[in-house]
Backbone as CSV, one residue per row, in Angstrom:
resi,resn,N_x,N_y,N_z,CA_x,CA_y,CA_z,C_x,C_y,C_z
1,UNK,120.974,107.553,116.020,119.977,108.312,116.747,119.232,109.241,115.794
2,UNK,118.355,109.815,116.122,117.360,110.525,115.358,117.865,111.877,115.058
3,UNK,118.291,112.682,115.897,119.311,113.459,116.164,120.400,113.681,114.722
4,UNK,120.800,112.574,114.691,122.028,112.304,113.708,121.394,112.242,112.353
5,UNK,120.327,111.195,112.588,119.759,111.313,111.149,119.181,112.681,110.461
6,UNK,118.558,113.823,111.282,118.032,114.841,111.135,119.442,115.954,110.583
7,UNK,120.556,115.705,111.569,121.358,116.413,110.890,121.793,116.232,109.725
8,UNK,121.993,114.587,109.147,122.381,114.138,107.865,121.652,114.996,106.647
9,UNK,120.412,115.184,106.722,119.604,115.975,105.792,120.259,117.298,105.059
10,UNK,120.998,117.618,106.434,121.920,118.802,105.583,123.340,118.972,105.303
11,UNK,123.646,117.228,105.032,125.075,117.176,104.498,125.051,117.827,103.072
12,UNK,126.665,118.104,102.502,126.762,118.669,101.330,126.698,117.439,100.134
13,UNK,126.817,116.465,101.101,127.050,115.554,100.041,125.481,114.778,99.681
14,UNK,125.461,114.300,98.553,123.602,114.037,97.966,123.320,112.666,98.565
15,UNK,124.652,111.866,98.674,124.318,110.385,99.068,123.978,110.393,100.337
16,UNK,124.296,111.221,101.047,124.289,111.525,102.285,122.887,111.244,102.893
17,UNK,122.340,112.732,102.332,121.294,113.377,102.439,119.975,112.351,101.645
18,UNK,120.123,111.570,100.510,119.648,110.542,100.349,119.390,109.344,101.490
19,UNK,120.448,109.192,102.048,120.685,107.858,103.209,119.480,108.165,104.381
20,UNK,120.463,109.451,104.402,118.979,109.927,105.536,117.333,109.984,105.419
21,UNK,117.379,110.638,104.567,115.761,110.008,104.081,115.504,108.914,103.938
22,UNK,115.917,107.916,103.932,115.631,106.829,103.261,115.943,105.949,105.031
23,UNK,116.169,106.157,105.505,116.515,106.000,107.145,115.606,106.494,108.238
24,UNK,115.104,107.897,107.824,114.253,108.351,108.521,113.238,108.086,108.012
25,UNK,112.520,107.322,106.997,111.676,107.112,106.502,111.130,105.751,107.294
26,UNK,111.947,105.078,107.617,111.748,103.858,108.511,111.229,103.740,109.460
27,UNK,111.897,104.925,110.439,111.186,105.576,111.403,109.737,105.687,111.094
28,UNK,109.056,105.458,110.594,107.560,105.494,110.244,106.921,106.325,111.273
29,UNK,107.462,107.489,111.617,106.570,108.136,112.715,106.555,110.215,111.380
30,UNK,104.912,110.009,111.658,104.545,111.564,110.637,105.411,112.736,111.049
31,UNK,105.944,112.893,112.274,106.884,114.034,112.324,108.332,114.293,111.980
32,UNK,108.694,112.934,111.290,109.251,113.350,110.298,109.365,113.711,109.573
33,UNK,107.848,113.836,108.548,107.626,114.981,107.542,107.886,116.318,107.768
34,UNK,107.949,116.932,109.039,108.444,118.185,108.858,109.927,118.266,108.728
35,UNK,111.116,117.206,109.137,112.200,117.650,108.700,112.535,117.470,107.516
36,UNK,111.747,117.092,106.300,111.806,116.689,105.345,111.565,117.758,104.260
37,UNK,110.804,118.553,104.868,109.924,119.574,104.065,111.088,120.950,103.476
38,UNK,112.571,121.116,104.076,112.974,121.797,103.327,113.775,121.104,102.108
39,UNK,114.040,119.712,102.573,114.642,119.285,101.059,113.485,119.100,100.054
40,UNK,112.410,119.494,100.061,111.609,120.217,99.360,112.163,120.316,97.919
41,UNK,113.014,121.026,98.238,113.359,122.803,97.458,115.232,122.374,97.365
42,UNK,115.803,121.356,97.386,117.416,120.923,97.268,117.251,121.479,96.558
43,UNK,118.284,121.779,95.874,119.090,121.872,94.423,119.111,120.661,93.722
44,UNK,119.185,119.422,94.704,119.519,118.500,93.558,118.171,117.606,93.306
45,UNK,117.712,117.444,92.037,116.399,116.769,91.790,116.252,115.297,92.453
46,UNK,117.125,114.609,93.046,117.177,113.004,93.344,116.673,113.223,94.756
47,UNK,117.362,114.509,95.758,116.844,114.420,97.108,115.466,115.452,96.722
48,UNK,115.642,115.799,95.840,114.250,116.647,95.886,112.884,115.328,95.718
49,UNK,113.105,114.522,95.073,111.972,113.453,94.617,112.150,112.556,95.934
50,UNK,112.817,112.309,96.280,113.229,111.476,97.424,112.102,112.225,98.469
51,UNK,112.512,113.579,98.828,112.081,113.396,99.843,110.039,113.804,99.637
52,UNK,109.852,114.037,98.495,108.148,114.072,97.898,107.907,112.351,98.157
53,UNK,108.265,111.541,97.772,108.194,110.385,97.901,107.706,109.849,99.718
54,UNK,109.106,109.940,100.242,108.585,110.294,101.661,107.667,110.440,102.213
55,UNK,107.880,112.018,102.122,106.257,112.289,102.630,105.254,111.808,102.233
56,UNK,104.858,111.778,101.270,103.869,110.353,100.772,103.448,109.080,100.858
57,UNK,104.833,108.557,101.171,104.689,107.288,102.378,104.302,107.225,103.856
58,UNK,104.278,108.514,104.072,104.703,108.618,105.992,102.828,108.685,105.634
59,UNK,102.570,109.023,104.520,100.719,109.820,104.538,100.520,110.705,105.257
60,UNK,101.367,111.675,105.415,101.089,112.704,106.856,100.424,113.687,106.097
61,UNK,99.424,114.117,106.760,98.659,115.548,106.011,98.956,116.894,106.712
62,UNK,100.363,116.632,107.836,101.103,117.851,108.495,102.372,118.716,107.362
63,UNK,102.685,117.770,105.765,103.051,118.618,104.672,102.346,118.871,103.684
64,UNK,101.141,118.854,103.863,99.906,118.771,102.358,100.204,120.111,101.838
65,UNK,100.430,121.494,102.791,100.800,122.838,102.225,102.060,123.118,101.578
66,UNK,103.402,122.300,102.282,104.362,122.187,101.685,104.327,121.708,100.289
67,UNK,103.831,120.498,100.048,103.763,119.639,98.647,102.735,120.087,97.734
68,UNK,101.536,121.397,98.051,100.914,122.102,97.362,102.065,123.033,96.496
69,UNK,102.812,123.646,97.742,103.725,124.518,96.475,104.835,124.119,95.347
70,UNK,104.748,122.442,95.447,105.588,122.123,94.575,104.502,121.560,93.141
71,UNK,103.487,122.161,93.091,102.594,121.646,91.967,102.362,122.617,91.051
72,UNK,103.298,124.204,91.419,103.742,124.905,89.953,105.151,125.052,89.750
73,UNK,105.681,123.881,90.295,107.299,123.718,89.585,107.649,123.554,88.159
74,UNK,108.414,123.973,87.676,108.678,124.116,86.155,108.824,123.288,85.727
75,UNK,109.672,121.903,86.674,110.003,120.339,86.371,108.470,119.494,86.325
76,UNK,108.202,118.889,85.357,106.895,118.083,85.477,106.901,116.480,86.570
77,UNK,108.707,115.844,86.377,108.668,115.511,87.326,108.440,115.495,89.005
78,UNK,108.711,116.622,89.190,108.590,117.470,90.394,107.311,117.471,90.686
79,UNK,106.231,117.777,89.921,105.001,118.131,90.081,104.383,116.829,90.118
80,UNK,105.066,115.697,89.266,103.878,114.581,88.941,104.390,113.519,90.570
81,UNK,105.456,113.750,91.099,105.706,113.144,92.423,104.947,114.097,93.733
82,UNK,104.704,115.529,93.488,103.912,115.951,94.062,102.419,115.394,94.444
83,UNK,101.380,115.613,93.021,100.365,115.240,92.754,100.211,113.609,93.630
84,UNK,101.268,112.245,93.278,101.443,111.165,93.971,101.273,111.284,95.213
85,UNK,102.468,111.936,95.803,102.066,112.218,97.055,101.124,112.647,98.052
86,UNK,100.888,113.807,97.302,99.373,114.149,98.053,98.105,113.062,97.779
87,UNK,97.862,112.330,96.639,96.948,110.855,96.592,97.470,110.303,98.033
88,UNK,98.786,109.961,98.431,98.939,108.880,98.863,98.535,109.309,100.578
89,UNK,98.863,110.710,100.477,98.005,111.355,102.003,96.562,111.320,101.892
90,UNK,96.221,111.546,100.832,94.535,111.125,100.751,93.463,112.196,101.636
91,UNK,94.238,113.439,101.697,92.983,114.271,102.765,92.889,115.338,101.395
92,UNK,91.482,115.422,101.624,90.499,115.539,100.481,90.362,117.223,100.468
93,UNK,91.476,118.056,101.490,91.633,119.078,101.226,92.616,119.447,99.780
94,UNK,93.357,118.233,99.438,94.200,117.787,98.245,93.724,118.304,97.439
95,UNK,92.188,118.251,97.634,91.545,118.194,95.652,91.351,119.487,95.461
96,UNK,91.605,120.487,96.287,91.113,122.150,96.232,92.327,122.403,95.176
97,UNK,93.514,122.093,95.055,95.010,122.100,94.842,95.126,120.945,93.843
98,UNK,94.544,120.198,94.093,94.909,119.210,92.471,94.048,119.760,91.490
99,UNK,92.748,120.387,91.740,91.748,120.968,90.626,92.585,121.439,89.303
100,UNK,93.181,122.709,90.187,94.494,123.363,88.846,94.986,122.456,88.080
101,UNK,95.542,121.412,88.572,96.855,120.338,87.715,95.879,119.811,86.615
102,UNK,94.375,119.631,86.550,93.684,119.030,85.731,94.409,119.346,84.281
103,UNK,94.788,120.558,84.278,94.796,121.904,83.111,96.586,121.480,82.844
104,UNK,97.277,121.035,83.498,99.098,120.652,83.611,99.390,120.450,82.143
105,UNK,100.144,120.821,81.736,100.734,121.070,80.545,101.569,119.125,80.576
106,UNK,101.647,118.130,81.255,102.405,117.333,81.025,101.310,116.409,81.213
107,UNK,101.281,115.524,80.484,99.810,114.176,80.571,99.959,113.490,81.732
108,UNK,101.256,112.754,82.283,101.396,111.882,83.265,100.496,112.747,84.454
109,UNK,100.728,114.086,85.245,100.256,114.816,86.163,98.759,114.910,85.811
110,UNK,98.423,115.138,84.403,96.466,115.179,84.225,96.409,114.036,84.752
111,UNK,96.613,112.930,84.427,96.152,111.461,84.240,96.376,111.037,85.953
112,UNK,97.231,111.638,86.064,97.143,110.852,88.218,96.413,112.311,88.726
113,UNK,96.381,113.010,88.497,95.316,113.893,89.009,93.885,113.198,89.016
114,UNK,93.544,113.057,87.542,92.079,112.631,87.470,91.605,111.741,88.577
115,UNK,92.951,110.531,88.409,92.443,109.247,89.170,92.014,109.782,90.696
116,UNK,93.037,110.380,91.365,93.076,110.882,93.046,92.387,111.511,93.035
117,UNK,91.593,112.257,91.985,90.485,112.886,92.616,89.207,112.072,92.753
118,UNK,88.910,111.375,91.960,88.393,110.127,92.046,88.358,109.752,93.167
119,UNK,89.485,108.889,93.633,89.438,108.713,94.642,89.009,109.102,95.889
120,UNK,89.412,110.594,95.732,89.011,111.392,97.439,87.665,112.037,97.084
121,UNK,87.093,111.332,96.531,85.629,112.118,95.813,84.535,110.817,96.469
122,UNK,85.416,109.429,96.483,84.699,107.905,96.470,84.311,108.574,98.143
């Protein structure tokens, strides 16, 4: 049940909390992006990318503010699954918030910046 899966999110254990995302992701319905939005911020980097990924698939533009604040994370991974994500939501309020990353200290994040803006520019 949905229920169950929502609670899984906040097992202690990572496989767990992995399963679930990856379960509720199936669910293909956008309001799942909001239970998604505090593993955000895990501790552990695998459900943290996991669940940027997610939201990026679901394309919901109900976490575009959430996944803005992960685009001055210290991890460049973090940021360059950010930047992805918000492309893959595609609402062109994105590019106010990808502008900054142009300037990203890590090439992979310039280089998918450029393109998505591109894109939401076409």
């Amino acid at each position: 049940s949905l229920s169950l899966l929502i609670s899984a999110l906040e097992d202690p254990q990572v496989s767990i909390r992995l399963a679930a995302i990856e379960a509720l992701l199936l669910q293909r319905d956008n309001i799942i992006s909001i239970y998604l939005e505090p593993l955000l911020y895990d501790p552990e980097k695998s459900v943290q990318l996991a669940a940027i990924d997610a939201i990026g698939a679901l394309e919901s533009n109900q976490s575009l503010y959430a996944l803005t604040g992960l685009l001055s994370d210290h991890d460049a991974d973090i940021r360059l699954a950010a930047v992805i994500a918000l492309g893959e939501i595609g609402d062109r309020q994105a590019a106010l918030y990808l502008q900054h990353q142009l300037f990203d200290p890590d090439y992979r994040v310039r280089q998918n910046v450029q393109a998505i803006m591109q894109e939401l520019s076409e």
